[in-house]
N, C-alpha and C positions, 0 to 999 in steps of 0.2 A: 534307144530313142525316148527323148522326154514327151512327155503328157501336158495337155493344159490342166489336168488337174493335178500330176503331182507341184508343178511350178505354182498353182495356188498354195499348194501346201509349203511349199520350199518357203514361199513369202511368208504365209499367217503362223509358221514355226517362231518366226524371230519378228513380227512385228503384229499389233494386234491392228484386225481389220474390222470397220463395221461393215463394209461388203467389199467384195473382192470378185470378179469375172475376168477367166484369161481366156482367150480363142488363140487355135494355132492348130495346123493340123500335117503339118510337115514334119514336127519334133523338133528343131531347132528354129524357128520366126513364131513369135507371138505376139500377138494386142492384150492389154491389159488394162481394166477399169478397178483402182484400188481406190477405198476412201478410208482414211485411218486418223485417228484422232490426235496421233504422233506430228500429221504432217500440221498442226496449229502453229503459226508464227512464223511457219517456214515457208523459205521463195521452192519455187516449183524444181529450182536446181538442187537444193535440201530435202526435199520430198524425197528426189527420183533417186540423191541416194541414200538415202535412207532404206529405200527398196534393194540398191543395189548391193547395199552388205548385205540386208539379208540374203541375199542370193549366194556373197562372197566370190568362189573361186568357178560358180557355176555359169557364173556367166562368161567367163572365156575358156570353160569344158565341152558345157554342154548348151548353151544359148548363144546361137547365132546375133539375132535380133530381138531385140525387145521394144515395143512401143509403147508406151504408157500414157494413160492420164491418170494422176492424183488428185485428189480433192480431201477436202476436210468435211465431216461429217454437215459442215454449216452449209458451205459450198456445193453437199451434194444434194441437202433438203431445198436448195434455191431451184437447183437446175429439175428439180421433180416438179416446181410450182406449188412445195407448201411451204 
């Protein structure tokens, strides 16, 4: 059974995060808050896979669901109000 922390890990192996938070407490359904500075220039459907390789083959092994929001490091300093 998968962890929300190692699926943090699965993701910040292959893509660099300035913060990253997964909840999930089943082992396969998770939420996921990534902000990475990879996702610059790209629509929200280039983000999410950008996420999904890193994950590769784990997401039809061992990850039921996944829900995400991506932002960009700019995007995530808006939504804080600085």
């Amino acid at each position: 059974m998968l962890s929300a922390q190692q699926l943090e890990a699965y993701i910040t192996q292959s893509l660099a995060c300035d913060y990253i938070k997964v909840l999930g407490d089943d082992g396969t359904h998770f939420e996921a808050v990534i902000v990475s500075a990879a996702f610059n220039g790209k629509s929200m459907v280039q983000q999410h896979q950008l996420v999904y390789a890193a994950l590769g083959d784990r997401m039809r092994a061992e990850i039921h669901a996944l829900s995400m929001k991506t932002l960009t490091p700019e995007q995530w300093n808006k939504s804080l109000g600085q």
